[in-house]
C-alpha positions in Angstrom: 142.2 16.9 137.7 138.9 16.1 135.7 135.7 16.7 137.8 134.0 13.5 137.8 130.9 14.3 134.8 130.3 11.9 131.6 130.5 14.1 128.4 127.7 11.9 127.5 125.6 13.5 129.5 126.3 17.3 128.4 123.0 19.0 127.7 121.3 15.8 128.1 118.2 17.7 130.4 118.0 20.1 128.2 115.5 18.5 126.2 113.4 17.1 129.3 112.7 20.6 130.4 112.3 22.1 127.2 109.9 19.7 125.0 106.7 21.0 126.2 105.8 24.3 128.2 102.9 24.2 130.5 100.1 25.3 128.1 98.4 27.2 131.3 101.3 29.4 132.1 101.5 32.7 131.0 104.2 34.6 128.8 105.3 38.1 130.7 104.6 41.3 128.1 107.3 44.0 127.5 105.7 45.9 130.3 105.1 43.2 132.5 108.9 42.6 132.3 110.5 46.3 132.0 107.9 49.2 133.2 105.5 47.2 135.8 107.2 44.2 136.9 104.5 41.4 137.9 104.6 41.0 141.6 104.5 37.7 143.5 106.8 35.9 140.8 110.0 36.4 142.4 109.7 38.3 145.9 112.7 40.1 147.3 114.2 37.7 150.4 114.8 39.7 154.0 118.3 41.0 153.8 120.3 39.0 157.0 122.9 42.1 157.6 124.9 40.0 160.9 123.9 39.4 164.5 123.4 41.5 167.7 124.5 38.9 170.1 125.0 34.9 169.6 121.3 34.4 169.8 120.1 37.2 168.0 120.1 37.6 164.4 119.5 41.3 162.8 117.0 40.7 159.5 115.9 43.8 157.4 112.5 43.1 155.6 111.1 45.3 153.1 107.6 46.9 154.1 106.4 49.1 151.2 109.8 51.4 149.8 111.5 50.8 152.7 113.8 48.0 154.5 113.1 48.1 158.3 115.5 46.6 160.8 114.3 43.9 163.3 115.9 41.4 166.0 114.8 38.2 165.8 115.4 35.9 168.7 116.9 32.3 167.6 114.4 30.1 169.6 111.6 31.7 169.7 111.6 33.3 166.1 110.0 36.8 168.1 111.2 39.5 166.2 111.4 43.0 167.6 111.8 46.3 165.6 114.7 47.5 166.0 115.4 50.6 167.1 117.0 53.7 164.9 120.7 53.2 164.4 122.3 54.9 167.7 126.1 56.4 167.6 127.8 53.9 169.6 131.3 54.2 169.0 133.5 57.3 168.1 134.2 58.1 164.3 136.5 60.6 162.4 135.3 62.3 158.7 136.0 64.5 156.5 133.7 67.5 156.0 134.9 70.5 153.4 138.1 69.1 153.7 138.7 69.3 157.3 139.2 66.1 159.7 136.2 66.1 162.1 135.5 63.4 165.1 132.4 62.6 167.1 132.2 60.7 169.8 130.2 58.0 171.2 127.3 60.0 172.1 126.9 62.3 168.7 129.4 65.2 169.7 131.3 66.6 166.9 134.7 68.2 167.1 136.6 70.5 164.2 140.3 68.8 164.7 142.2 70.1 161.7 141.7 74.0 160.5 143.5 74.3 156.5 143.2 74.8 152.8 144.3 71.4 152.2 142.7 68.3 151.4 142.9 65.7 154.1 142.6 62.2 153.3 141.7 58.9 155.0 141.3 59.7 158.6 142.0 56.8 160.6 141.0 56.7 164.5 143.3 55.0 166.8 142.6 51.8 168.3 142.3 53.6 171.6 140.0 56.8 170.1 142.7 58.9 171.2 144.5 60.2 168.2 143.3 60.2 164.5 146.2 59.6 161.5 145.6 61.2 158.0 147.6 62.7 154.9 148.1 65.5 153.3 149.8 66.7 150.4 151.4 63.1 150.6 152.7 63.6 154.0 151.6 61.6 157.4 150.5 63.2 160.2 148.3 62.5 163.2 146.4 64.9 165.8 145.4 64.5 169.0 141.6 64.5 169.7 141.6 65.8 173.2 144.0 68.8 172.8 144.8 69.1 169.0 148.1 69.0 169.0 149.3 68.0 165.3 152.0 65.8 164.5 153.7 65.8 161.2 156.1 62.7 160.2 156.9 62.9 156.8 158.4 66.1 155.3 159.0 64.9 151.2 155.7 64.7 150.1 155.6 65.8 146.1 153.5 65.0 143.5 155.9 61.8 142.9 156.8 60.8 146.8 153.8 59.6 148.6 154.0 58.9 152.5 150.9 56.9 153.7 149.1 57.5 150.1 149.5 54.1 147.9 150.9 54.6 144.7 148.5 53.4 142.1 149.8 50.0 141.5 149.7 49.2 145.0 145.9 50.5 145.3 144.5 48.8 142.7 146.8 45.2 142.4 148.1 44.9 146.3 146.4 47.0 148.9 143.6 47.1 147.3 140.3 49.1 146.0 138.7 49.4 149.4 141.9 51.0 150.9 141.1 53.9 148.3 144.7 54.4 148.6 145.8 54.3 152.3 148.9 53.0 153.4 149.3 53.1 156.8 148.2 51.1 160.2 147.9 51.9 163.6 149.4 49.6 165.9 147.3 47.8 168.6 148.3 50.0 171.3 148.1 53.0 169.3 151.2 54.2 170.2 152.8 53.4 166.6 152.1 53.8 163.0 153.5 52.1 160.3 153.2 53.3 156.5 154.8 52.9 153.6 156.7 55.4 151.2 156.5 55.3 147.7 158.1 56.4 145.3 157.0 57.6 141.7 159.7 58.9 139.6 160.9 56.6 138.0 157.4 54.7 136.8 156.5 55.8 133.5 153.7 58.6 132.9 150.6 58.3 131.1 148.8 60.5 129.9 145.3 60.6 129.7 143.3 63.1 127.6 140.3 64.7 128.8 138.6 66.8 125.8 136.2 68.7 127.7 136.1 72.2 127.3 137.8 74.4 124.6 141.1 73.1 124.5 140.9 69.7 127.1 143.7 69.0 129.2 145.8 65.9 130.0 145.7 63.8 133.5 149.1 62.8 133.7 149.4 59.8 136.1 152.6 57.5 136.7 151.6 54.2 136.0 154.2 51.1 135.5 152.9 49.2 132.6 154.3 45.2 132.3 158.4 45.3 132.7 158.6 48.8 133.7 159.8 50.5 136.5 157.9 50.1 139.6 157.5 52.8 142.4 160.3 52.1 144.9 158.7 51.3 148.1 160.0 51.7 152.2 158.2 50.6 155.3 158.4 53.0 158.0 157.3 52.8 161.6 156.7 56.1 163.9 156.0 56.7 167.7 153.0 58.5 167.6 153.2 62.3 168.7 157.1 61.8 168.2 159.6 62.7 165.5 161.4 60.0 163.8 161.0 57.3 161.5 162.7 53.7 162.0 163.2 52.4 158.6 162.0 48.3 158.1 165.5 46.9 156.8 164.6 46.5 153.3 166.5 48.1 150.2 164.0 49.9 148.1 166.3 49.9 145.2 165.5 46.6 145.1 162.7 44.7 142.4 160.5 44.1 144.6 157.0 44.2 146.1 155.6 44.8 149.8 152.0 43.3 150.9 149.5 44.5 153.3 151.4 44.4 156.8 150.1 43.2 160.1 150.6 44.3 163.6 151.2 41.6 166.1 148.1 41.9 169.3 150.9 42.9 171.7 152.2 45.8 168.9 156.1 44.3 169.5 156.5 43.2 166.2 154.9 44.2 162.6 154.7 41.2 159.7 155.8 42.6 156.5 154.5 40.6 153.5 158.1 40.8 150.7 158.0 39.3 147.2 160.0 39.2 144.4 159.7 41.0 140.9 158.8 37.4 139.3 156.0 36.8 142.7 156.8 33.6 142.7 159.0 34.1 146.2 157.0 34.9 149.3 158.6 35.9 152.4 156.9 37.2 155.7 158.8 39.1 157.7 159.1 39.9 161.8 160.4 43.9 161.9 160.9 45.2 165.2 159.1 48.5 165.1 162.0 49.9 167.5 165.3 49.0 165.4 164.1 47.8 161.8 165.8 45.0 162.0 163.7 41.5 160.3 164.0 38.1 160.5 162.1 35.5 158.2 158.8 34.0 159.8 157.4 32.2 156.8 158.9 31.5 153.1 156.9 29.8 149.9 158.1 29.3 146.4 156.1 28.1 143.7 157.2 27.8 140.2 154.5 30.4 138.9 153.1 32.8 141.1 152.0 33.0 144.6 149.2 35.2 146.1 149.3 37.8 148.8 148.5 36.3 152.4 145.5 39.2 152.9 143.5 36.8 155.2 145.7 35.7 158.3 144.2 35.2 161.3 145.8 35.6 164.3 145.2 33.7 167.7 144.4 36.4 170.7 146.0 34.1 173.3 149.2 34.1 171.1 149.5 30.5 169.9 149.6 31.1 166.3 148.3 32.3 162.9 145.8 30.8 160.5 146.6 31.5 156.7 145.5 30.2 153.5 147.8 29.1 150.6 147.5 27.1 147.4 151.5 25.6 147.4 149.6 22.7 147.4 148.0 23.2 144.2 144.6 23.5 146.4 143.6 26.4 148.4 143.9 25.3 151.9 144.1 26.3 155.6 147.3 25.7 157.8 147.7 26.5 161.5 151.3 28.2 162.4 152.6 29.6 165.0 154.3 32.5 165.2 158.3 31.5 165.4 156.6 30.3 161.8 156.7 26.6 162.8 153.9 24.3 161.1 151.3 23.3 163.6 148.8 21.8 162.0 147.5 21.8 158.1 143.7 22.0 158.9 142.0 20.9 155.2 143.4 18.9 152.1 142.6 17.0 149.2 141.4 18.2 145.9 139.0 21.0 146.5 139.4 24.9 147.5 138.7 26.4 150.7 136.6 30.2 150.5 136.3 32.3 153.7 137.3 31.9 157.4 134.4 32.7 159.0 135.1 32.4 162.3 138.4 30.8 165.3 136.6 29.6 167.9 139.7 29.6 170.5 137.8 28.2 173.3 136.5 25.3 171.8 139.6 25.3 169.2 137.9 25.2 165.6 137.4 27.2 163.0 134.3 27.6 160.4 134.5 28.5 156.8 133.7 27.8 153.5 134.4 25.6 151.2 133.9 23.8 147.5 134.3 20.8 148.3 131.5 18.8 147.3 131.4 20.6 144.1 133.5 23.3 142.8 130.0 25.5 141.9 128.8 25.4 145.0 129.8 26.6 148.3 129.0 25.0 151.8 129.7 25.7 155.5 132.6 23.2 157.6 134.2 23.3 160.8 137.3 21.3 162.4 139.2 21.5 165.2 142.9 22.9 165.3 143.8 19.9 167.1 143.7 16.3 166.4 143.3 14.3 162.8 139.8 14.9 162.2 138.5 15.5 159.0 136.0 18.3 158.3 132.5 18.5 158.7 129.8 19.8 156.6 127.6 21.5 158.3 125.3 22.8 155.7 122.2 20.5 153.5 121.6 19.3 150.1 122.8 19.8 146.6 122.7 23.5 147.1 124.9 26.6 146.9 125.0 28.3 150.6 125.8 32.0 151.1 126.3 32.4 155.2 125.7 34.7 158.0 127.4 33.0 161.1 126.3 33.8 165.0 129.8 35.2 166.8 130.2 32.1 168.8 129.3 29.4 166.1 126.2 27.6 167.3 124.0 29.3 165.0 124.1 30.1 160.9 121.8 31.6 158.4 122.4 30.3 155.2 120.4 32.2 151.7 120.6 28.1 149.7 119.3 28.0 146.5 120.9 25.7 143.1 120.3 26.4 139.4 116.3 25.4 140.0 114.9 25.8 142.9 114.6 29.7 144.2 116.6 30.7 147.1 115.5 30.2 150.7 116.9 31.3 154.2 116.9 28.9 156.6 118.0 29.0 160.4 120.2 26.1 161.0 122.3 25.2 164.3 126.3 23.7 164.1 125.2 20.4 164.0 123.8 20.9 160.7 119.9 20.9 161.7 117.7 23.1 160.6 115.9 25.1 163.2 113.3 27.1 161.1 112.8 28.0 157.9 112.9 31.7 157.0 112.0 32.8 153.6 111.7 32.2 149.6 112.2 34.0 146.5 109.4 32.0 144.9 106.4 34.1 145.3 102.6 32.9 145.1 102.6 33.3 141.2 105.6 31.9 140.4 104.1 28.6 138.8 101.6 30.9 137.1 104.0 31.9 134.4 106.8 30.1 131.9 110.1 31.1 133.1 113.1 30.5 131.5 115.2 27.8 133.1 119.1 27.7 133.4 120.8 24.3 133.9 124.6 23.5 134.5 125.9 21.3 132.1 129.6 20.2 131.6 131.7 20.6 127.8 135.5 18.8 127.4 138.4 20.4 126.5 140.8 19.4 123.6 142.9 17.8 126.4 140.5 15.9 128.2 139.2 18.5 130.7 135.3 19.1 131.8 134.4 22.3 133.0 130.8 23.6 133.8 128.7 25.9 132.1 125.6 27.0 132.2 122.5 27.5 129.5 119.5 29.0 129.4 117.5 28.0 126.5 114.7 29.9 124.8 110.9 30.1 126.1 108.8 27.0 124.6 112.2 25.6 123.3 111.3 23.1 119.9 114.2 21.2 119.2 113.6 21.1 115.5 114.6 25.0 115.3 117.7 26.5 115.3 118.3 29.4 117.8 121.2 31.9 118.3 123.8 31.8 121.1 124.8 34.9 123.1 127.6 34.1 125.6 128.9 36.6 128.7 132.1 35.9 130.1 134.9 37.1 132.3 137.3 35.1 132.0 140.2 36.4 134.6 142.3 33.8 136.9 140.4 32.7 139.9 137.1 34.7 138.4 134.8 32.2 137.5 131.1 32.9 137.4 129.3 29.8 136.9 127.7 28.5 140.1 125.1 26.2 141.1 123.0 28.9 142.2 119.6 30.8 141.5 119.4 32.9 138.6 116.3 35.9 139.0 115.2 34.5 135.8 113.3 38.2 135.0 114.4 41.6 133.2 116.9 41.0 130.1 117.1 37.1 130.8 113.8 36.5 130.3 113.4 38.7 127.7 116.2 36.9 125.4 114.6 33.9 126.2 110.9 35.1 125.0 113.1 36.2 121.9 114.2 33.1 121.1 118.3 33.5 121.8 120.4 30.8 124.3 122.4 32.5 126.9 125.2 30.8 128.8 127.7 31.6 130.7 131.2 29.3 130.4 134.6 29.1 133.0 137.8 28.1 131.6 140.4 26.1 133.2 141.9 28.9 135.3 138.4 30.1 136.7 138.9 28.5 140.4 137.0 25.1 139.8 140.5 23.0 139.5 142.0 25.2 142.0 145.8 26.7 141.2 146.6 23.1 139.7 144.1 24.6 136.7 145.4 27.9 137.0 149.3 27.2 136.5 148.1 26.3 132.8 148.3 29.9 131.9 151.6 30.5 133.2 153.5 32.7 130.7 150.4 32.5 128.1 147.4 33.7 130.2 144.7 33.8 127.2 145.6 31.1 124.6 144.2 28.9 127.2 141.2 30.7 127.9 140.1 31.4 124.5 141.0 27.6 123.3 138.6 26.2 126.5 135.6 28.4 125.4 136.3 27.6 121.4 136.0 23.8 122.8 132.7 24.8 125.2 131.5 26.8 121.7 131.8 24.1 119.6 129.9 21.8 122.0 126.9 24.2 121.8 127.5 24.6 117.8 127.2 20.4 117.6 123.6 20.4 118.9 121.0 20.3 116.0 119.1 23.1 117.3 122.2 26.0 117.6 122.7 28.4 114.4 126.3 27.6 114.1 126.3 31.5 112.1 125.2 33.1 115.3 127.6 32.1 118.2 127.8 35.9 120.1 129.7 36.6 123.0 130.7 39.8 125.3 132.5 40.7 128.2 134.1 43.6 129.9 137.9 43.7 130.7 139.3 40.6 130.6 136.2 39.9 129.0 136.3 42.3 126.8 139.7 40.9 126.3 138.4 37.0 125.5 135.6 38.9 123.0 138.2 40.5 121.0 140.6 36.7 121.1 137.4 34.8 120.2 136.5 37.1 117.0 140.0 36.7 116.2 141.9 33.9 117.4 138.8 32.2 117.7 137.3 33.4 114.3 136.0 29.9 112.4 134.2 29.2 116.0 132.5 32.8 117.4 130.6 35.5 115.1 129.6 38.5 116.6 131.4 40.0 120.1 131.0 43.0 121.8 134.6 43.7 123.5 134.2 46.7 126.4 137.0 48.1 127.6 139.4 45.3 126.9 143.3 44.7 127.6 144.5 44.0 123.4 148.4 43.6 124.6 149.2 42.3 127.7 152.3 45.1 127.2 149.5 47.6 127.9 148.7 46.7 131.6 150.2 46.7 134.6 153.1 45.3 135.8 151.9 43.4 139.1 148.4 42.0 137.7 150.3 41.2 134.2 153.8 39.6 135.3 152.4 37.5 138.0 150.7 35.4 134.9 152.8 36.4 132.2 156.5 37.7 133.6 157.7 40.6 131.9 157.9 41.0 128.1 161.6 41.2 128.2 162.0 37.4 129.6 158.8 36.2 127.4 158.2 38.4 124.1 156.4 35.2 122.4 153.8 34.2 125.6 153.2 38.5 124.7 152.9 37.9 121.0 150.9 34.6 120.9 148.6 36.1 123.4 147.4 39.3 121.8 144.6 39.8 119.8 146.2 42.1 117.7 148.4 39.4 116.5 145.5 37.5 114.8 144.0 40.3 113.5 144.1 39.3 110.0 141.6 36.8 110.8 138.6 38.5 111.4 135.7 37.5 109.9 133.0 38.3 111.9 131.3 41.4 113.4 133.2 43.1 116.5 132.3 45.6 118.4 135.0 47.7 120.2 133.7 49.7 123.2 136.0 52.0 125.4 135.7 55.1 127.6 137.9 58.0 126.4 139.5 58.2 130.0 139.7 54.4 131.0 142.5 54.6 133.7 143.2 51.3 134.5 143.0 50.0 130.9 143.8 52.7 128.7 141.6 53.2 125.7 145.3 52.9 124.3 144.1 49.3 123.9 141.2 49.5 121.9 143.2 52.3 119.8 146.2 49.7 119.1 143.4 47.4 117.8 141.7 49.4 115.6 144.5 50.5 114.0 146.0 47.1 113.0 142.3 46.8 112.1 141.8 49.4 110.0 145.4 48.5 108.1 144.1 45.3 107.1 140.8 46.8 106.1 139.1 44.8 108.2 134.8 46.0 109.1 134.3 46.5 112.2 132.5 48.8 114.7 133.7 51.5 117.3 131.9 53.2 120.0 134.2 55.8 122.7 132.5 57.3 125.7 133.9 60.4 126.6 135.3 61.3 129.2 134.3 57.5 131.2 136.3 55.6 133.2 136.7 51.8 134.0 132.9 51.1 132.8 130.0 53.8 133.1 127.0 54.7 135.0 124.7 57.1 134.4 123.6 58.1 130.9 126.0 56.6 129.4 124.8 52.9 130.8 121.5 53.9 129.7 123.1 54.2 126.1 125.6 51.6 125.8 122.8 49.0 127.1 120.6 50.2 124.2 123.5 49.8 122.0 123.8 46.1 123.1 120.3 45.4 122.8 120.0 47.1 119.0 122.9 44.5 118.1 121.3 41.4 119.0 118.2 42.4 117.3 120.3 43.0 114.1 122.9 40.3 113.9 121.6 37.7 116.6 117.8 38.0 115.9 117.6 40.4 112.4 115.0 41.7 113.1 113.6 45.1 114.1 114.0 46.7 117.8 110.4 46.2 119.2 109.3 49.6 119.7 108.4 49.2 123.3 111.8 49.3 123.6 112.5 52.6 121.7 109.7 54.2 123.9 111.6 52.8 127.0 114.7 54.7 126.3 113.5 57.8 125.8 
């Protein structure tokens, strides 16, 4: 699929907003754009947190230091302060390592009474009985009388009961879980968990070197074709002994996705894939026996996501899910004997959030790119009949939403590449009932801003993807200027939208320097949907890099780019596309700043790296031709290697692997660790390792000297 832009026209308006600034406007100083930002340029928008009722919107609006909560009234636009946060509901937290509960009116009550760490206490549906682990056991306690329950007695440091085993945190169940891995049923009389199992996955160790003689943090992590931890799904009465085992073998290669409870708590879904993810299966368990029986099957010929966002019909007709099997992401209407109801959206454009199943009046509202894949806009359409969808949001505009619970109302923040966001009150049929806000304060046209415009490069293959540059302050065509590019890279990651950019801080300071900045998505970054995606089967990277050599080269044909100075960084898998592009991509890129980056996709993880790549057993040269180790030799620029000493989820083995094979072919090059850092750094660190990036543009981009405002500034 091509998206529908002559390559005729790429960087065409570049020129019309570039050849002449506005001799009146002013140029922003060091201070003016670091120490005392200059108010009134770009004012902060009120912060639209959700709604109190379905014609009442909550808006937080900044008054001096502080955001202050008000209800504003759709029709009349009256807004009321709201009143201090009040405890309305019961929660459970932990405090010195104790489980504690309060109820709704502020009470608090000690429940558990031990040495031990307990970790992600979970209320019951009914506020009756709180679950938690310990020591990688389940248990649950009673709120009223305290009465404990334990459930799991194997907990070790490699068997974890309701604790997700790290894979499964960080590539399945996800960050915000922060590990747990177990559910309360509906009725809260049953909890299901699952039990993992460690001791077979591989250890690594990570050295910490603090201290006199450091120590190592030894953690099991399965990196690509390794063992994985082996994995059952258990269900448990609550305050009762026994576990009913889901009828799974766990000796089997396999994976297990978040489960869901059906409203009536008879039945629990359990998500099941295959080792090569390309075979999804939900399952119906019955909590009581184990037994299963297959609700829904798809098989692609790549990979297949998880099903995280089904929604599921309180009156029982059906489910709502999202899948790509048709090479767009789209919305289908089930129902619950796994029976196809309805497909709700097609064609050749991507769907984003459900927003909102409005039963009674059978539709649902979401997002969607569908009348351009860098921007997102607001539909409905009904569950029944052949209607199409309908847009409900305005313009050529990017929309980020705040719907009312019963659909009649939205807020939408809309901005595009050039024109400052706004928030606007707008009503389901599409008609705006008041404006809100703007970003663009009183002085905004008082000062030359840099401007950012999306523009569209061709692929060796025929393919037009979007980019977006933002060239110089007082841009003169007749000069040449250098390019610094940031990317990401991964699948379904892209970053270029059409959508406001706070042209301030760092941006406009490159741009008063002179550099070009742009940002670039490959093939696999979401705007062709999985059809573009599927390209990197079995060689996620070769791709990538060749797409932003091609979008490189564009840049490098117009007369007023320094072809010597084509920069580009990244973290991750961007630190991961840096190190290809100085190396695979070596007669295109110059200078890269690689942080943190995967060098071998043998180094990662099996889940994240096999879905793409399968495992290096079945596909040693989609490994080889993918690494850029293997093109070390041709280095020829000026990298940068950046890594934190105790990067758990992409071990500074990476970068090590890298330098080595540099340092044998006696390649320059330059190395910076961070002790003791993780996955990226805050702190002073940050502080340090953004001064580092701004003293290597100024000496290989710009050579020339740091301004020493900006030596000042980081003392």
């Amino acid at each position: 699929m091509m998206i529908n832009r002559s390559t005729a026209a790429l960087l065409s308006g570049f020129l019309i907003f570039s050849l002449t600034a506005n001799a009146q406007q002013k140029v922003l100083s060091f201070q003016e754009v670091f120490t005392s930002p200059v108010k009134e340029v770009i004012v902060p928008l009120p912060t639209y947190t959700g709604w109190a009722d379905n014609t009442h919107y909550i808006e937080y609006r900044l008054e001096g230091q502080q955001n202050k909560p008000y209800t504003v009234d759709v029709k009349t636009g009256e807004a009321v302060p709201s009143a201090p946060a009040q405890v309305s509901a019961a929660s459970v937290y932990i405090k010195n390592k104790d489980v504690f509960f309060k109820d709704a009116a502020g009470s608090e009550k000690q429940l558990t009474r031990d040495t031990a760490l307990e970790k992600n206490p979970t209320l019951s549906p009914d506020n009756k009985q709180v679950a938690f682990t310990r020591n990688n056991d389940l248990f649950s306690i009673d709120v009223l009388s305290g009465t404990e329950t334990r459930y799991t007695n194997d907990g070790s440091n490699v068997i974890y009961n309701g604790w997700a085993s790290w894979v499964y945190y960080e590539e399945i169940l996800g960050r915000p879980t922060r590990y747990k891995a177990f559910w309360w049923s509906p009725d809260s009389k049953k909890l299901a968990f699952m039990r993992f199992d460690d001791t077979y996955v591989p250890v690594y160790p990570i050295y910490n070197s603090a201290g006199q003689h450091g120590f190592l943090e030894n953690t099991r992590y399965p990196k690509a074709g390794d063992k994985n931890p082996e994995v059952k799904v258990g269900i448990v009465n609550t305050g009762a002994k026994g576990i009913v085992w889901a009828d799974f073998n766990p000796k089997n290669d396999q994976y297990f996705g978040t489960p869901f409870w059906m409203a009536d708590s008879k039945t629990l879904w359990v998500q099941w894939m295959n080792r090569d993810q390309n075979d999804l299966i939900v399952y119906s368990v019955d909590p009581n026996a184990g037994s299963k029986s297959v609700i829904y099957q798809e098989k692609q010929n790549t990979w297949i996501d998880w099903l995280d966002g089904m929604y599921f019909l309180k009156n029982g007709t059906g489910v709502i899910l999202k899948s790509d099997k048709s090479g767009w992401g789209h919305y289908y209407y089930y129902d619950l004997k796994g029976n196809l109801k309805k497909q709700l959206t097609s064609g050749s454009w991507r769907v984003g959030d459900l927003l909102l199943v409005d039963e009674k009046n059978q539709e649902i509202f979401f997002t969607a790119r569908q009348e351009s894949s860098t921007r997102y806009d607001l539909y409905s359409v009904g569950l029944k009949g052949s209607d199409e969808p309908k847009r409900l949001t305005f313009g050529n505009y990017d929309h980020q939403i705040k719907l009312s619970p019963d659909g009649k109302y939205f807020i939408t923040t809309y901005s595009n590449l050039s024109s400052p966001a706004k928030s606007a009150l707008v009503n389901n049929k599409g008609e705006i009932v008041r404006e809100l806000a703007s970003a663009q304060g009183a002085a905004f046209s008082t000062y030359n801003l840099p401007k950012t415009e999306l523009s569209y490069y061709k692929t060796r293959d025929g393919l037009e993807l979007p980019m977006t540059v933002t060239l110089p302050l007082n841009f003169d065509p007749s000069k040449k200027y250098p390019v610094w590019i940031s990317v990401y890279g991964g699948p379904d990651a892209g970053t270029v939208y059409d959508r406001w950019k706070n042209p301030l801080g760092l941006n406009y300071w490159w741009a008063k320097e002179g550099v070009i900045q742009v940002a670039i998505d490959n093939r696999s970054s979401g705007h062709l949907g999985k059809v573009g995606m599927d390209f990197i089967y079995k060689k996620m990277g070769k791709y990538e890099i060749e797409d932003y050599m091609d979008a490189a080269l564009t840049l490098k044909a117009k007369p007023y780019v320094d072809g010597s100075k084509i920069g580009i960084t990244g973290g991750s898998f961007g630190g991961y596309i840096t190190a290809m592009a100085l190396t695979y991509g070596a007669d295109v890129f110059t200078h890269g700043i690689a942080n943190y980056s995967v060098t071998d996709w043998a180094l990662y993880d099996t889940h994240y790296t096999e879905r793409f790549m399968g495992t290096p057993q079945n596909n040693k040269e989609g490994y080889k031709i993918t690494s850029p180790i293997t093109y070390a030799d041709k280095l020829k620029g000026t990298l940068r290697i950046v890594h934190g000493t105790m990067d758990d989820n992409v071990h500074m083995q990476n970068s090590i692997q890298l330098v080595n094979k540099l340092q044998d072919l006696n390649k320059h090059f330059e190395f910076m660790v961070y002790p003791g850092e993780r996955h990226g750094w805050g702190g002073l660190k940050a502080r340090h390792s953004n001064q580092e990036t701004v003293r290597f543009l100024y000496s290989h981009l710009l050579q020339k000297p740091v301004p020493i405002e900006f030596l000042e500034y980081w003392k």
